[in-house]
C-alpha positions in Angstrom: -6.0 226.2 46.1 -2.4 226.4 47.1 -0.5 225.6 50.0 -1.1 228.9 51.7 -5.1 229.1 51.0 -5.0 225.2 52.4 -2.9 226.6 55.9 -5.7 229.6 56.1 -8.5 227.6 55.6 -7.6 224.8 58.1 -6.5 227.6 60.4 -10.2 229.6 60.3 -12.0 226.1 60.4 -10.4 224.5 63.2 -10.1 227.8 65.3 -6.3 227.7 65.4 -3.6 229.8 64.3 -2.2 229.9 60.9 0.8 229.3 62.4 0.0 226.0 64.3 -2.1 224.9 61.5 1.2 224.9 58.9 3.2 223.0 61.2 0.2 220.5 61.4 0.1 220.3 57.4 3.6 220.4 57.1 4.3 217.6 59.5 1.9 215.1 57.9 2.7 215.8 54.3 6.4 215.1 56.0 5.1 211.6 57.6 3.2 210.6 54.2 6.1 211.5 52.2 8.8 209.3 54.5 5.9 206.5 54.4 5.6 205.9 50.9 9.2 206.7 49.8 9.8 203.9 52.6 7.4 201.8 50.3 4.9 201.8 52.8 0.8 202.7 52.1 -1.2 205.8 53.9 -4.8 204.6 54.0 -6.9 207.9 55.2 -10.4 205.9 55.1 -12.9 207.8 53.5 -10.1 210.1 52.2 -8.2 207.6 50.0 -5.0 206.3 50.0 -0.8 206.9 48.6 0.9 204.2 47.5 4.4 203.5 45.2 3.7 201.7 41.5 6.4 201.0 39.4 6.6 201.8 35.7 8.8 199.6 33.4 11.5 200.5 31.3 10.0 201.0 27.6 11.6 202.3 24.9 10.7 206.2 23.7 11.6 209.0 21.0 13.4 211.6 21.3 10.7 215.1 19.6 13.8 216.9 18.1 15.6 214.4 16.4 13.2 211.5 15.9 15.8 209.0 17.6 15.0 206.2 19.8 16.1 206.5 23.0 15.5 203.8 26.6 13.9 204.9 29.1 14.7 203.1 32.3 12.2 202.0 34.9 10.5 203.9 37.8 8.8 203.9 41.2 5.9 206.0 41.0 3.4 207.7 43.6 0.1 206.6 43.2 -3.1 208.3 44.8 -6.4 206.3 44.9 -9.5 208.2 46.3 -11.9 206.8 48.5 -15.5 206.3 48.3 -16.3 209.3 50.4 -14.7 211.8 48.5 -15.3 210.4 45.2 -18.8 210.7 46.0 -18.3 214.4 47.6 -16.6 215.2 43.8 -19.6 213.5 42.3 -22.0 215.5 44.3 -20.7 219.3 43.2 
């Protein structure tokens, strides 16, 4: 499912337009996004919950040449279901 097939189903299952439902979407991706770049957690209960990791610097190789190359560390977005929805995954 895409972003359009998410905006038409919320739209036909809440009763609203497709319109009002995109801005809904698009407004809390927007707040999660802000949140967690802030360093902040989203907790949906039931849903699950985005976070920030980090991922330390290590050392790599580069395919085409075979040479060793750094690569620095990193913040990362993590995404940890909850216990509803893993057990609505489970279920299908």
């Amino acid at each position: 499912m895409n972003k359009q097939e998410l905006i038409d189903a919320v739209a036909s299952q809440s009763g609203t337009s497709k319109t009002a439902a995109e801005e809904a979407i698009n407004a809390v991706l927007e707040t999660i996004s802000k949140t967690v770049a802030a360093g902040d957690t989203v907790q949906l209960i039931g849903f699950g919950s985005f976070g920030t990791g980090e991922r330390a610097a290590r050392t790599g190789r580069n395919p085409q040449t075979g040479e060793t190359i750094e690569i620095a560390a990193a913040k990362t977005v993590k995404f940890t279901a909850g216990k509803s929805f893993k057990d609505a995954v489970n279920q299908a």
